[in-house]
N, C-alpha and C positions, 0 to 999 in steps of 0.2 A: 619492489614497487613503492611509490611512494604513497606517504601518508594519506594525502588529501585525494588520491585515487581512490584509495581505500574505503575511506568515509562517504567520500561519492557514491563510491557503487553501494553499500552499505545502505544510503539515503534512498536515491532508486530503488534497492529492492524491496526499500521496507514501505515505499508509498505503490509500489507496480504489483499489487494484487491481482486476486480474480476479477475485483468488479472493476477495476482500471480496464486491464489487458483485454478483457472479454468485451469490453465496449457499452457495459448494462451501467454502470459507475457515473460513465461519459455523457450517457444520454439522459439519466437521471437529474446531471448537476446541470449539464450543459446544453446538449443536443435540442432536448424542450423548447431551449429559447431561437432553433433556428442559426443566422447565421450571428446573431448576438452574443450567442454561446462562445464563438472566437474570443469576445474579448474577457469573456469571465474564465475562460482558459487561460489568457495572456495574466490577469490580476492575480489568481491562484497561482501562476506560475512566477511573479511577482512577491510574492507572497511567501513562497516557499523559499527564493532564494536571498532578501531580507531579513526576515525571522531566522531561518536558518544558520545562516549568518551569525546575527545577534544569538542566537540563544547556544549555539558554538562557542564565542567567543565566551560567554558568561560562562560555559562550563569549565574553556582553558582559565580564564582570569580567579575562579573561587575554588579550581583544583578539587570540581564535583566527581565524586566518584561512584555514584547510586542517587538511585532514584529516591531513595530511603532516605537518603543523606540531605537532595535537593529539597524534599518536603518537608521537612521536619525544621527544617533551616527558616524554611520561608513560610509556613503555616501554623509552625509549634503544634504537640503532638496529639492534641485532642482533633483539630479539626484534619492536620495532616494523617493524622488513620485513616478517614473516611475518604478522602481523598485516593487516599492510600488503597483502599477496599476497592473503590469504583475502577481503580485502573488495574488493580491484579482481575478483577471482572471483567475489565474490555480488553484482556492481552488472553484470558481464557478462552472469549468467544470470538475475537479476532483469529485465533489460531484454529477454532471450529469451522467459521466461515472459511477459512482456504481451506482446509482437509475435507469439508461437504464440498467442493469447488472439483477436488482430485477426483473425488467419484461419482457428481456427473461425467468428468472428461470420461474415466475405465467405463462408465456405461453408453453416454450417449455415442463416443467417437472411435471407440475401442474393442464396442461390443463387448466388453467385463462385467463382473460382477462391480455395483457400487460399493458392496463393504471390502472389496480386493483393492478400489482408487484407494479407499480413507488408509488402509493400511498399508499400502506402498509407501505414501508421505508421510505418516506415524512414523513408520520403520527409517524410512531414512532420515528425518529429522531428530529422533534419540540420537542416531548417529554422530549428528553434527553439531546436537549440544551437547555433546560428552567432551568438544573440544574449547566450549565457550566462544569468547570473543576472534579468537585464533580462525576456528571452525567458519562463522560466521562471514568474518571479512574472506578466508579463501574462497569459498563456495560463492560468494556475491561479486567477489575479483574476474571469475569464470563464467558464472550463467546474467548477469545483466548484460554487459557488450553482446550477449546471445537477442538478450531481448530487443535493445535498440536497433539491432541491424534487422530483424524480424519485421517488428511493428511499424518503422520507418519504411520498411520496401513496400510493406503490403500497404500501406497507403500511400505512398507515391503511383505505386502501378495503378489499383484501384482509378486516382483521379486521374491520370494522362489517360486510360480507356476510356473513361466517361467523359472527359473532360472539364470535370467541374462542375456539372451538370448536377446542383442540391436539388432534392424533392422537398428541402423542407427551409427556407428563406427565413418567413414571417416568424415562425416559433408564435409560442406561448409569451404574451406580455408580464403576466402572472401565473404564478404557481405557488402552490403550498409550502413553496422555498422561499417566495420572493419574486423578485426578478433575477437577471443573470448577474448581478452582483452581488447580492445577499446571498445566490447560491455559491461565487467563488469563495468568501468566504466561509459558510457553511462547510464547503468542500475540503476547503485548507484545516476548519475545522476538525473535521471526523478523522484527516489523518494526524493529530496535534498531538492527540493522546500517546498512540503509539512513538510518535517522532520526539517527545519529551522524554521517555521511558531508554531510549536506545539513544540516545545523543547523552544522555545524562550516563551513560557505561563508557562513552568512546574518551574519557580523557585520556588513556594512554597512549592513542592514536593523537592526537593534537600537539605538534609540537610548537605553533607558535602561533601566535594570532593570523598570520600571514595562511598556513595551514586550513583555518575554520573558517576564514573568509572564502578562499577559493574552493574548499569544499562547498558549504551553502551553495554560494553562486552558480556553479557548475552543475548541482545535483537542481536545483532550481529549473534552470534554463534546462536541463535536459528533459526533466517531466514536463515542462511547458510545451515544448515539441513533441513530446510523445503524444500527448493529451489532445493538441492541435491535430498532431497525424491521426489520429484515432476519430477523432472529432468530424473530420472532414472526410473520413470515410461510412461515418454512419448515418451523416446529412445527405448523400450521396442514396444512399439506401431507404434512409429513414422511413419512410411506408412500409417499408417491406419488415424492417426491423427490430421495429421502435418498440413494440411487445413482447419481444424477443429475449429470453436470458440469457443467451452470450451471440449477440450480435455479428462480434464479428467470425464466427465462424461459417454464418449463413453469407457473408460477404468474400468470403473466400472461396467458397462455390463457385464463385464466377470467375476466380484466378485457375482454379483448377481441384478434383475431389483429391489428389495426393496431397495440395498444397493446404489444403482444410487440413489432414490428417497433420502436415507439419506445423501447422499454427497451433495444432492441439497439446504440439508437444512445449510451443513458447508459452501458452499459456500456463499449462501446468506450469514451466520455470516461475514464473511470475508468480503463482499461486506460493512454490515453493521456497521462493525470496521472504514474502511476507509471512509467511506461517512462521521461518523463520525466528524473520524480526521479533513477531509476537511472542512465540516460545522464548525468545533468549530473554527478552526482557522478563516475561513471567519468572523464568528460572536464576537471572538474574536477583529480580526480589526476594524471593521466599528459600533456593537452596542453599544448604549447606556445604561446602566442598565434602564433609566427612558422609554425608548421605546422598549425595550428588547423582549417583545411580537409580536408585529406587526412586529419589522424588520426581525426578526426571522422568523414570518409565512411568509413575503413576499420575504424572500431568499429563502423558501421553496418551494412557487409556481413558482416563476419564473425561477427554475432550471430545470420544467418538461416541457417545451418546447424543448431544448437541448436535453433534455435524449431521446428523441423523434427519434434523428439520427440513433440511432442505436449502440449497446456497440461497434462490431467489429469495426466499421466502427471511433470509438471517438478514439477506443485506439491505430490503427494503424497510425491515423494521430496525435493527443495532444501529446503522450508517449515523443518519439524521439524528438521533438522539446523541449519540456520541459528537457527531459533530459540534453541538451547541456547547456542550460540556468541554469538548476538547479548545477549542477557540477560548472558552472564558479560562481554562488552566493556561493556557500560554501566554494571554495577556497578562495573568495572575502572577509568571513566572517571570516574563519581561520587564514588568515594573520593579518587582520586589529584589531580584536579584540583584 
């Protein structure tokens, strides 16, 4: 498979979380503003495959190989620790929020026990960092094309039923984001942190500028469609949904209850792309290949007391905070670099 697939899907999984794929992400940034939210989708999405792009190519051009390596280069090491600090903390509780994500799904859709979801994705995620970068790219080569074809159907079907028929037009002029502009950035924000953390690992994957271009691009425009199809399925609903913490599984109800139960299982993938990303990056920073085992299982347990809070309840408070922080590191990154 070629490189720039790799990266791509790699890019997707690691912005196609819970609060994405569950539709709660969407309506937070977007949905609010109505059918304005389109265009702060399209600018995020925009956004994602510029930057992206750019901060690609700067990783092939200065032959970055850690996130350790990126910060210290560009911040010198007194303020690059804190730096340093805030993001091994948002790749710990990034990885909380999708494994509390895993067990609502074992409880609300599964009828499970909640502490059986966190430990299904615990468990298999040590798995797949035991194989680092290798691990990552196969498992996200595999389960995104799962996601795109999922989340694309269900909103295509969705609008030809209804025919396009939004309950929700006018939107919100303001909101405590802004308007729908300051929210798509905000957006592209919250996910900066993490996408700085995992793009700054893939220089071995990059073979040439040609490479990092058409990854950006590609992983770009696909979240911009996904975002739209999601989008325009909860404008559709939005009454019904809009205080809802995972939206669209209350809109799959009306596809069919088996077809809920199978959206439960794309979501989980999505949950499990991102936990992921966040793990590899955390363990990317701080492990040792000689203790690689242990530190691995014990980032693993000690992220299941967190997850503990509750998904709503992590992503309505971490997101927006993160998001501020993560937009000023990237612009931080793209000047200095």
């Amino acid at each position: 498979m070629k490189n720039w697939v790799k990266i791509t899907s790699i890019y997707v999984g690691t912005v196609i979380g819970a609060g994405f794929a569950s539709g709660r992400e969407i309506i937070e940034f977007f949905g609010i503003y109505g059918l304005k939210g389109i265009w702060g989708m399209l600018i995020s999405g925009l956004l994602f495959s510029l930057v992206g792009s750019l901060f690609l190519i700067k990783v092939y051009n200065n032959k970055i190989r850690g996130f350790d390596e990126l910060i210290t280069n560009l911040f010198g090491k007194k303020f690059g620790f804190l730096l340093d600090t805030i993001m091994i903390f948002s790749l710990y509780t990034g990885f909380s929020v999708m494994i509390a994500g895993s067990g609502a799904i074992f409880k609300d859709e599964l009828g499970l026990s909640y502490n059986i979801g966190i430990l299904v994705m615990v468990f298999f995620a040590f798995i797949v960092f035991l194989f680092s970068l290798k691990g990552i790219s196969f498992i996200n080569s595999i389960l995104v094309p799962l996601l795109i074809i999922g989340i694309v159907f269900t909103s295509i079907y969705v609008n030809i039923r209804e025919g396009c028929n939004f309950s929700n037009i006018e939107g919100a002029a303001i909101t405590s984001k802004g308007n729908f502009i300051t929210s798509s950035f905000l957006y592209f924000g919250s996910n900066s942190l993490i996408i700085i953390i995992v793009f700054s690992s893939l220089y071995p994957l990059i073979n040439n500028k040609k490479t990092a271009i058409q990854s950006g691009i590609t992983g770009g425009i696909i979240l911009s469609v996904l975002g739209i199809s999601i989008l325009t399925s909860t404008l559709i609903y939005y009454n019904e949904v809009s205080n809802l913490d995972i939206p669209m599984l209350r809109i799959c109800n009306y596809i069919g209850k088996n077809y809920r139960k199978l959206y439960a299982i794309i979501l989980w993938i999505a949950m499990f792309t991102t936990a992921l990303a966040n793990g590899f990056g955390f363990m990317n920073r701080i492990s040792k290949e000689r203790y690689k085992i242990p530190i691995t299982a014990l980032f693993c347990i000690t992220a299941i007391p967190l997850a503990k809070v509750g998904f709503a309840n992590l992503v309505g408070i971490i997101y927006p905070i993160f998001g501020v922080i993560g937009f000023a590191m990237m612009v931080g990154v793209l000047v200095r670099v």
